[in-house]
N, C-alpha and C positions, 0 to 999 in steps of 0.2 A: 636624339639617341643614335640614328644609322650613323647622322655625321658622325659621332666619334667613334663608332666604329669603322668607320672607311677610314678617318684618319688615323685611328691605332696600327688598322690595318696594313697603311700605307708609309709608315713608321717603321714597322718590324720588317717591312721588306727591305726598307733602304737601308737600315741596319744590316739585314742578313745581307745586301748583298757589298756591302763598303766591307762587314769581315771578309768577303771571298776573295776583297783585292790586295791581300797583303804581298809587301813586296817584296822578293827576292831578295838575298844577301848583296847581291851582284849593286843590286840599285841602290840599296842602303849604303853600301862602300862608297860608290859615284858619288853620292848626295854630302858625304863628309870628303869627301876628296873633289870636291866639285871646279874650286878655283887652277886647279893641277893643272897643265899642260902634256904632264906625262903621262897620266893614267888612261890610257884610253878602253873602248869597250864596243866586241860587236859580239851581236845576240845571229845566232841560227835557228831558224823556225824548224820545228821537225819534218817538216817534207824537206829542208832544204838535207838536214840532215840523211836522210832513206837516200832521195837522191845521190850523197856522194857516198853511203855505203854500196847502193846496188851499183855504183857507177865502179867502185873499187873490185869490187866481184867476189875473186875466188878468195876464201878465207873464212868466208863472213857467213856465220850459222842463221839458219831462219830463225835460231831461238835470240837471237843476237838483233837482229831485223826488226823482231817483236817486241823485241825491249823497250827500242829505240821508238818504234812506235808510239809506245806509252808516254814518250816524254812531251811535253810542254813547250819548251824553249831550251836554250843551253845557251850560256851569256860567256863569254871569255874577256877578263879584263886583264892587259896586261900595264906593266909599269916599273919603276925601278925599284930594286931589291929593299930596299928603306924601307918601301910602302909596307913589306910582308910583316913586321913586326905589329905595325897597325891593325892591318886585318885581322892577323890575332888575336889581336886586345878587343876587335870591336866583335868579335863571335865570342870572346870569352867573359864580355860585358853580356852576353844574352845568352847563357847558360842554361836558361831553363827552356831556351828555343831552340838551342845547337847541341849536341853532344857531337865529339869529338870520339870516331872508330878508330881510325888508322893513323898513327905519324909514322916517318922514317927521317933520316940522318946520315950521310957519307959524307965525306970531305969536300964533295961540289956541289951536295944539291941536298936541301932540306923539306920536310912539306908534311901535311895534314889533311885527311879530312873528315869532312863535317856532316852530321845528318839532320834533318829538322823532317818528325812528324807532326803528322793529325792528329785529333780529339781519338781517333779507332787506333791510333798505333802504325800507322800507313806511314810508310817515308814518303816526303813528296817533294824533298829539294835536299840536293848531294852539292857541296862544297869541297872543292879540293884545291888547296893553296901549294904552291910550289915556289921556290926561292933559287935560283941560281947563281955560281961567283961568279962564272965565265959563259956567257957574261950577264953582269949584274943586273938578272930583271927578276921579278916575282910576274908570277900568272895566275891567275883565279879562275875556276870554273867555274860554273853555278848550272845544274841540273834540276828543274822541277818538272814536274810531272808524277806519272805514278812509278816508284823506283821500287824492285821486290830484290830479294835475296839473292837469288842469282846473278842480276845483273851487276851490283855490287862485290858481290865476287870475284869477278870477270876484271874487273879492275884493280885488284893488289895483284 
């Protein structure tokens, strides 16, 4: 009888913690654009982040600093404007994981983006896709960590 309880036990953990690994938009993109040659992707860890805000200096509010703190990673994938219709498609294939706040639209540059909460209603990965003609690239953001209202604002 313990043994199955240590095994139940040891079950619910490796469950709960494989849910904790789910992947960013960023990685899912990479994984179906895998064979590309064009797409490329570099991830900034959050101290690397602080670092080149405190390095940038004057501007940059402590409420701005603190934000940044909260976040996780920040992935930047860039690639050629083709790609942007895809990513579209593949955040509006997961509809009930992304909702879409913000698009806008001018003659050279189109873009979107995206929010994915938690089980509590917490944001905790910001997507922002961007499309340019000149010259023709798309660029992806991917923000996870913990994202509140504010910070989000700061950015339209």
């Amino acid at each position: 009888m313990r043994r199955l309880i240590v095994i139940a036990l040891l079950l619910t953990a490796t469950l709960a913690a494989t849910a904790q690994q789910q992947i960013d938009f960023a990685e899912k993109f990479l994984s179906v654009c895998r064979d590309d040659t064009t797409v490329h992707c570099v991830t900034v860890s959050p101290r690397m982040m602080l670092q080149m805000m405190r390095h940038a200096g004057e501007g940059r509010s402590e409420q701005t600093l603190a934000a940044v703190s909260k976040l996780k990673s920040m992935r930047i994938v860039t690639a050629t404007a083709d790609h942007y219709d895809s990513a579209l498609e593949l955040l509006s294939s997961h509809r009930r994981r992304f909702t879409e706040q913000h698009s806008w639209h001018t003659d050279s540059i189109e873009g979107s983006m995206f929010t994915r909460k938690n089980r509590r209603g917490e944001t905790v990965e910001l997507v922002m896709l961007k499309r340019t003609e000149q010259p023709a690239e798309m660029m992806i953001v991917c923000l996870t960590g913990s994202i509140d209202e504010d910070f989000m604002r700061s950015l339209r």
